[in-house]
C-alpha angles and dihedrals in degrees: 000000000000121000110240123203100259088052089051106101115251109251104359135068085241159024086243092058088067094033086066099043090058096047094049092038080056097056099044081053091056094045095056090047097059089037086060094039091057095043096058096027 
């Protein structure tokens, strides 16, 4: 099955690529939320 250009991800060579940045982006989010949470506990 060959990739056609609407199936290519915007930005980035690959779906895992985004993947990636969401899941990273996630954690950082998690981070500063129980950095937060600590800080005003």
């Amino acid at each position: 099955m060959k990739e056609s250009d609407n199936e290519k991800a915007p930005f980035f060579k690959s779906w895992n690529s985004w993947y990636v940045l969401v899941i990273g982006f996630l954690f950082l989010l998690i981070i500063l939320f129980y950095l937060i949470t600590k800080r005003f506990a």
